[in-house]
Wavefront OBJ file of the C-alpha trace (Angstrom):
o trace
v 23.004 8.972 -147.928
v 26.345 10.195 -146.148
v 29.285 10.190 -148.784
v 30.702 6.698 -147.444
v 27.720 5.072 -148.022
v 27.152 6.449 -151.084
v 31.389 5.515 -152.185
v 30.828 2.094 -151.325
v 27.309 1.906 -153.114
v 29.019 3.752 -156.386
v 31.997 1.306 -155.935
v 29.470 -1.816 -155.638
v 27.986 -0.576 -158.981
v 30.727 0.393 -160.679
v 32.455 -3.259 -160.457
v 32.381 -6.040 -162.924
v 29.459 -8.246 -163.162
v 31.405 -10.872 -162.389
v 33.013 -9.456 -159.068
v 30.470 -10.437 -156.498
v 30.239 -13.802 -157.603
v 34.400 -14.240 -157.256
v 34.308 -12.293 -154.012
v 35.156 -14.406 -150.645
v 32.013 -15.413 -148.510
v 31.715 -13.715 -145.668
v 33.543 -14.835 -141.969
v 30.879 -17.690 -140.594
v 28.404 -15.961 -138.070
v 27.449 -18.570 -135.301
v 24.601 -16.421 -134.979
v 23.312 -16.552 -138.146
v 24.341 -20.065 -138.757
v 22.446 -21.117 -136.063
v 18.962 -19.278 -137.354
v 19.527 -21.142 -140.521
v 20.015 -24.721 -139.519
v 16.946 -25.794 -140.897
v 17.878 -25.057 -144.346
v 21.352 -26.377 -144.217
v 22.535 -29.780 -145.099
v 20.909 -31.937 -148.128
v 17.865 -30.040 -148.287
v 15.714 -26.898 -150.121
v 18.487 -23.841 -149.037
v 18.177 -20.311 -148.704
v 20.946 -17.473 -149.216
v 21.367 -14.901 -147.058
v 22.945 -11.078 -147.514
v 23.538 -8.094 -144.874
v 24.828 -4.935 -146.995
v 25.790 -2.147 -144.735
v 26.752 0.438 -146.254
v 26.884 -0.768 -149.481
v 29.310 -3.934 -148.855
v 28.606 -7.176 -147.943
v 29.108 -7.594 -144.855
v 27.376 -11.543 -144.248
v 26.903 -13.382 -147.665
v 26.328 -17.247 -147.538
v 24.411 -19.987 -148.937
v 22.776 -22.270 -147.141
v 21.503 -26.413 -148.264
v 20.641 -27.166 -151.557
v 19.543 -25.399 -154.814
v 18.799 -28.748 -156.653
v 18.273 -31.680 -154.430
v 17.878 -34.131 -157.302
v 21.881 -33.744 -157.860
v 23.003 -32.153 -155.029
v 23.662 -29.003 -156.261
v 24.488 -25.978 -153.283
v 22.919 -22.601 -152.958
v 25.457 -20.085 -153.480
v 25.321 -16.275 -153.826
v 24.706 -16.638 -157.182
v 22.176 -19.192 -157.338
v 19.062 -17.381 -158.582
v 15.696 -17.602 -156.743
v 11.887 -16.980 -158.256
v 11.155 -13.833 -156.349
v 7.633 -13.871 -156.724
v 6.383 -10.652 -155.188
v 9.687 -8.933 -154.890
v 9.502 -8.632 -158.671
v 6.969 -5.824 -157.951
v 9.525 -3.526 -157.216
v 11.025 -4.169 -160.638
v 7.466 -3.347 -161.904
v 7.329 -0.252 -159.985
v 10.839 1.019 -161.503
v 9.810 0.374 -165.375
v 6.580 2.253 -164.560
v 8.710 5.190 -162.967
v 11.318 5.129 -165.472
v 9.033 5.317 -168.299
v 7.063 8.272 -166.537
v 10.625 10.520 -166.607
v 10.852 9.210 -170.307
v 7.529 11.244 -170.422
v 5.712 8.244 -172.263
v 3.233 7.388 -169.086
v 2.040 9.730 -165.912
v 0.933 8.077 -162.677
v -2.475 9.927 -162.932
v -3.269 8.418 -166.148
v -5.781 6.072 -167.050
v -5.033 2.607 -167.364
v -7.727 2.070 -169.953
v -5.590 4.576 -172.042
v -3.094 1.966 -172.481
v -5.474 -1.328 -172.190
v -8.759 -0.338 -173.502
v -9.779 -4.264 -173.355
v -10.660 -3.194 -169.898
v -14.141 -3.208 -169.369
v -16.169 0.237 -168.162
v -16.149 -0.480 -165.013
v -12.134 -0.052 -165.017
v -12.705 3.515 -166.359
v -11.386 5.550 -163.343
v -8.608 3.093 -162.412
v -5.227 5.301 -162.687
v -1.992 3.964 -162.843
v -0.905 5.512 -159.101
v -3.688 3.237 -158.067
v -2.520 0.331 -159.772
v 1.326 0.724 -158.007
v -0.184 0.899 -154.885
v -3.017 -1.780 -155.040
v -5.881 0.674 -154.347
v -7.524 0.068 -158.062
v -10.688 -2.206 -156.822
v -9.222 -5.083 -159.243
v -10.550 -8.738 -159.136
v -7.859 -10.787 -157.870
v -6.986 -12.597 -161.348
v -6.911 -16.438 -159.566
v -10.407 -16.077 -158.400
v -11.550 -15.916 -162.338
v -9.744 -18.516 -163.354
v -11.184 -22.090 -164.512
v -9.556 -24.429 -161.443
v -9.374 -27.364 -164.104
v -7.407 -25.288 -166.806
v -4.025 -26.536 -165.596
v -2.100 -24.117 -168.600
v -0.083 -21.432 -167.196
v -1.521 -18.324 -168.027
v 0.795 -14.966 -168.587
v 0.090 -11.162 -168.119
v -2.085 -11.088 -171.359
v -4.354 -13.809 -170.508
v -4.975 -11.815 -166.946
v -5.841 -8.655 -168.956
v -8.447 -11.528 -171.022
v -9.887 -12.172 -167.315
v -10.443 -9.194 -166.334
v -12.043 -8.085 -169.403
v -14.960 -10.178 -168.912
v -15.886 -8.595 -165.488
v -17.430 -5.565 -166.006
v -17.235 -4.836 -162.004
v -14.983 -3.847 -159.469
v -14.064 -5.019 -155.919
v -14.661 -1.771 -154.718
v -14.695 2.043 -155.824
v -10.571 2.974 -157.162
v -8.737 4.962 -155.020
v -11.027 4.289 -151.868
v -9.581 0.930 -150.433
v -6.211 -0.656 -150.075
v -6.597 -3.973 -150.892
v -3.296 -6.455 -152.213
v -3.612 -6.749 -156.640
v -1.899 -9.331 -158.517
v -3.800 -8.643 -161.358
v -2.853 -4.762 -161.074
v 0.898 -5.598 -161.419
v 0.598 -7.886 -164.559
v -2.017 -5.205 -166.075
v 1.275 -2.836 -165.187
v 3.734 -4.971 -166.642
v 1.634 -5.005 -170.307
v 0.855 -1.020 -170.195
v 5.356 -0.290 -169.625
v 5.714 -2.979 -172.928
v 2.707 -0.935 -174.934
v 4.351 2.840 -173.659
v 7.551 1.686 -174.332
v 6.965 -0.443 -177.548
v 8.661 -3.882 -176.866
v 7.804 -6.666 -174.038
v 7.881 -5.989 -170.864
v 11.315 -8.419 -170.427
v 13.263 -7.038 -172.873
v 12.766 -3.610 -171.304
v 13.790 -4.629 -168.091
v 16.585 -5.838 -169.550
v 17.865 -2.708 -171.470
v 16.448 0.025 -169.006
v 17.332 -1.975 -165.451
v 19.250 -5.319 -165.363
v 21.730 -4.565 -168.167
v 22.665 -0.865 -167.004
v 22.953 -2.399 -163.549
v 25.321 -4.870 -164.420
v 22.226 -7.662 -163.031
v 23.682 -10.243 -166.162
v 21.684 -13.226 -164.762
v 18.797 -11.561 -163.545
v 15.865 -12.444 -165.971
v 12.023 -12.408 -166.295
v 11.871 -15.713 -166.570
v 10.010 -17.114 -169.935
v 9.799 -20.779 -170.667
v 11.044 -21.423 -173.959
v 12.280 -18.108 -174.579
v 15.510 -17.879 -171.881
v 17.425 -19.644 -169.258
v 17.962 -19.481 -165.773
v 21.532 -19.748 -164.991
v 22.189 -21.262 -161.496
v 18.608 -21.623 -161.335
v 17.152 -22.440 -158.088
v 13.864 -24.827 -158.019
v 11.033 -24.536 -155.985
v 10.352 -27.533 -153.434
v 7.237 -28.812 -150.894
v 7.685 -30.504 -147.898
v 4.976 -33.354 -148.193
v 4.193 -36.361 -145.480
v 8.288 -35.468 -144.520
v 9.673 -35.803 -148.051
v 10.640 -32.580 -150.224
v 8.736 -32.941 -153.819
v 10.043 -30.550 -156.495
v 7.290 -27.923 -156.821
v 8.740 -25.288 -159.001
v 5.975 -23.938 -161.254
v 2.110 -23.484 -161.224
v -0.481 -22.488 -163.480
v 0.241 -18.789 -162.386
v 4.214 -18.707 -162.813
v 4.147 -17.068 -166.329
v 2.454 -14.060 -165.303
v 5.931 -11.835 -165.337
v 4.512 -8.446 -163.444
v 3.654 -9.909 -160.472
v 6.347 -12.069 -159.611
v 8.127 -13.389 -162.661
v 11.695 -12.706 -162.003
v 14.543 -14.476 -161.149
v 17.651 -13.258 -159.513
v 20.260 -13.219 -156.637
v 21.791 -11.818 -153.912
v 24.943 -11.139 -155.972
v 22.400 -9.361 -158.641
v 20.226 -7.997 -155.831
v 22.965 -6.076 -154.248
v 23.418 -4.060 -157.080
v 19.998 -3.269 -157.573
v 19.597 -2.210 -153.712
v 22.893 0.204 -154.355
v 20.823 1.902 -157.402
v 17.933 2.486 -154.923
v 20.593 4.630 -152.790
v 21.321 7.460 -155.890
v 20.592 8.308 -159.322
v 22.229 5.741 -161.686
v 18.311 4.451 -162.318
v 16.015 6.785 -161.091
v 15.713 10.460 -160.748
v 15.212 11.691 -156.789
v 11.794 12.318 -157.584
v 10.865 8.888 -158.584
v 12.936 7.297 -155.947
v 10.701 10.004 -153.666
v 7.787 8.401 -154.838
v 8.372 4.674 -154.611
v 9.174 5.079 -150.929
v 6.371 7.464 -149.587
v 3.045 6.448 -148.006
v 0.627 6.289 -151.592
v -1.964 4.360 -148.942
v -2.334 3.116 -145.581
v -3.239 -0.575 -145.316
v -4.347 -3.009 -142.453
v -2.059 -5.603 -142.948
v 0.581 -7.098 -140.186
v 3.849 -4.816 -140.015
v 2.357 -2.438 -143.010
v 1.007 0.789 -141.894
v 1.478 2.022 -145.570
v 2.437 0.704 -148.726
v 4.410 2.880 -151.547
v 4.826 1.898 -155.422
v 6.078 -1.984 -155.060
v 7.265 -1.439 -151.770
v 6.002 -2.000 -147.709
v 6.603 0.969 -145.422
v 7.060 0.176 -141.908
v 8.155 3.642 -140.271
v 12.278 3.707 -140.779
v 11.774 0.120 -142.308
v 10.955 -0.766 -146.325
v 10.330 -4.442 -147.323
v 8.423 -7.185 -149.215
v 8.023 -10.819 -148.854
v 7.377 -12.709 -152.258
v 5.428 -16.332 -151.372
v 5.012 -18.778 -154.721
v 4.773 -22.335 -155.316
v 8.502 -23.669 -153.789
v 9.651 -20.444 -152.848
v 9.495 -17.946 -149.624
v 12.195 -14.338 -149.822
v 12.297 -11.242 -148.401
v 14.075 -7.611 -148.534
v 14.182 -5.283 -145.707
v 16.343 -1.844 -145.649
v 16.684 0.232 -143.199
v 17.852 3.256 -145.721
v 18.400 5.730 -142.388
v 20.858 2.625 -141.213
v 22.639 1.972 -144.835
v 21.468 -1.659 -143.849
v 19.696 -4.287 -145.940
v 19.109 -7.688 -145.527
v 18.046 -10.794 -148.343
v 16.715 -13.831 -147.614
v 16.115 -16.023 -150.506
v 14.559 -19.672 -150.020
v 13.688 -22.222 -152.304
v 11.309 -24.443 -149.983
v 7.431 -23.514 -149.602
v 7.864 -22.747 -145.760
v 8.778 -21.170 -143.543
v 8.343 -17.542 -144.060
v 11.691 -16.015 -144.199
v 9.923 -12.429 -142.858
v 10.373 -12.996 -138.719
v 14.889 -14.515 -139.505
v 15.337 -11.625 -141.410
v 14.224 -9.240 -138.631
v 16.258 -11.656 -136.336
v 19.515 -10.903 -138.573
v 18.874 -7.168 -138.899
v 18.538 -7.148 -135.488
v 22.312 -8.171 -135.064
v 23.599 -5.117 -136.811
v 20.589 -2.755 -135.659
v 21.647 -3.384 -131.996
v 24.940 -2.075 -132.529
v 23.641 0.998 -134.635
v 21.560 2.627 -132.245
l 1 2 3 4 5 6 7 8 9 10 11 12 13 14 15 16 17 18 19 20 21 22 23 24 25 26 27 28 29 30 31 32 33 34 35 36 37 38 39 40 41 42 43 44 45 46 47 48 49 50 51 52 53 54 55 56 57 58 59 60 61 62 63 64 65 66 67 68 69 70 71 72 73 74 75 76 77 78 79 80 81 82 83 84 85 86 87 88 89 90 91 92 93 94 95 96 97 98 99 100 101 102 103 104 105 106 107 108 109 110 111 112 113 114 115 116 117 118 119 120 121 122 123 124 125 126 127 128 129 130 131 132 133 134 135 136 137 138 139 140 141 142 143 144 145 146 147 148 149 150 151 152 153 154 155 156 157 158 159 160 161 162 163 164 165 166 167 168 169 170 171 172 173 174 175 176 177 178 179 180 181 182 183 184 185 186 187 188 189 190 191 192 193 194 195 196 197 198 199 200 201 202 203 204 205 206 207 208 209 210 211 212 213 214 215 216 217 218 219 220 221 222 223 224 225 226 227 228 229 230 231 232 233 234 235 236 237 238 239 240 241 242 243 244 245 246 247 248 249 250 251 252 253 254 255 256 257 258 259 260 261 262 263 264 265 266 267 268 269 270 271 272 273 274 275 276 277 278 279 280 281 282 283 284 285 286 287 288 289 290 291 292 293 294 295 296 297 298 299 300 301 302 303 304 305 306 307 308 309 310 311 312 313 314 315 316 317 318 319 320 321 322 323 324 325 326 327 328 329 330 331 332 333 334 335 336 337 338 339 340 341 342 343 344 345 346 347 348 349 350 351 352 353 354 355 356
């Protein structure tokens, strides 16, 4: 990072938690604006955040975060992530491997020995970057259980299938179920839950004070954002299925006030050590999916280009950075379509035009 990237991302972090949320929106952008329509007005919203170069540069919120009372999205409204919690996931595992308590080439059966023997050679680099041969957790479970089930009762799955989808480390194929093992193996290595240590080893240090992996019963969501489905032209509040407790995969909530202190600790060392940060963002496999040539430890790798999309019940986000740029942009939505993916290319575009 050039030293005035890395000012303004130091100066981002270095600011009170509550200093984002009192900042100004940014000037309206017709541009933008006009991509967003749909989600303006008294319906499901989105928010929306350009950093460039570690300020906000385009930071608005769009429609509604609560339709039953009319309540707006703001910058601080905070969104389900879904899969963009895997980063999160990623970082715990990282930070708890410089803590010397877990190594990427260990065995996940060292830490979860309910696995069954067919698990035996699954490591924990394979687990970060879905090559493990996993079950997909939702294809075990009993359609007419309608109880949530968390990160435990996944391990309970998988326990009972003594077989793989294929051999580990020879396929890439997408794992739920190998980021809510991950999320139980950081809360056995580090000796609490896997929320409270994102909350003392990430969100806290970051100054993320609303960010949350969200458990029913046991916190709040402040500003929280629910999930909605359009259905025969009406929206119908959708917020939580019988796979929203499961916290490694895609249980946290935040926003793009919290999220733009989180992408400025992905620029330096305030969280992780070079070498980790090295290691979430390099090719760990090479994948056939649509705009992923290679996927790193909780994060896609399109060439100069890092993202994820995160898809659950009610919601639809993405993150993209362009690290070589000092550009990132957030789209947060709480509706169950569209994808926010192909706007979010459309609003990098406006600042990658004029960075060339």
């Amino acid at each position: 990072m050039r030293p005035a990237a890395l000012l303004c991302a130091t100066v981002l972090a270095l600011l009170p938690s509550t200093a984002l949320a009192a900042a100004p929106l940014a000037p309206p952008d017709a541009g933008i604006d006009g991509l967003m329509q749909a989600y303006d007005g008294q319906v499901p919203g989105a928010a929306v955040l350009v950093l460039y170069d570690g300020q906000p540069v385009f930071r608005r919120g769009y429609g509604l975060a609560v339709v039953e009372d009319g309540s707006p999205v703001t910058p601080a409204s905070n969104f389900r992530l879904a899969s963009v919690s895997k980063q999160f996931t990623a970082a715990a595992v990282l930070l708890l491997v410089e803590d010397g308590r877990l190594a990427l080439d260990q065995p996940a059966r060292r830490w979860l020995p309910e696995l069954p023997p067919a698990a035996a050679g699954i490591t924990l680099r394979q687990l970060l970057s879905h090559t493990s041969g996993l079950l997909d957790y939702e294809d075990l479970m009993d359609p007419a259980d309608t109880r949530q089930v968390h990160d435990t009762d996944v391990l309970a799955l998988l326990a009972r299938e003594d077989r793989l989808a294929f051999v580990p480390g020879s396929k890439y194929r997408y794992s739920n179920s190998g980021y809510a093992l991950l999320a139980l193996i950081v809360g056995r290595a580090a000796g609490t839950d896997f929320a409270s240590f994102l909350q003392q080893r990430i969100f806290q240090p970051l100054g993320m004070a609303h960010t949350v992996a969200h458990q029913a019963g046991v916190d709040q969501v402040a500003q929280r954002a629910y999930g909605y489905s359009e259905v025969d032209g009406r929206w119908q509040r959708t917020d939580q299925s019988t796979t929203s407790g499961v916290l490694g995969d895609g249980g946290i909530y935040s926003s793009l006030d919290d999220l733009a202190r989180w992408d400025a600790a992905l620029c330096d060392d305030r969280l992780l050590l070079a070498a980790s940060r090295k290691a979430m963002f390099s090719p760990a496999t090479a994948t056939t999916e649509a705009d992923v040539p290679h996927y790193g430890f909780g994060w896609r790798l399109n060439g100069r280009m890092h993202w994820h999309s995160g898809e659950s019940i009610g919601f639809r986000n993405v993150i993209l950075r362009y690290p070589d740029k000092h550009l990132t942009v957030i789209v947060l939505s709480n509706r169950n379509a569209p994808e926010p993916y192909p706007l979010a290319l459309k609003i990098a575009q406006r600042w990658l035009d004029t960075l060339q």
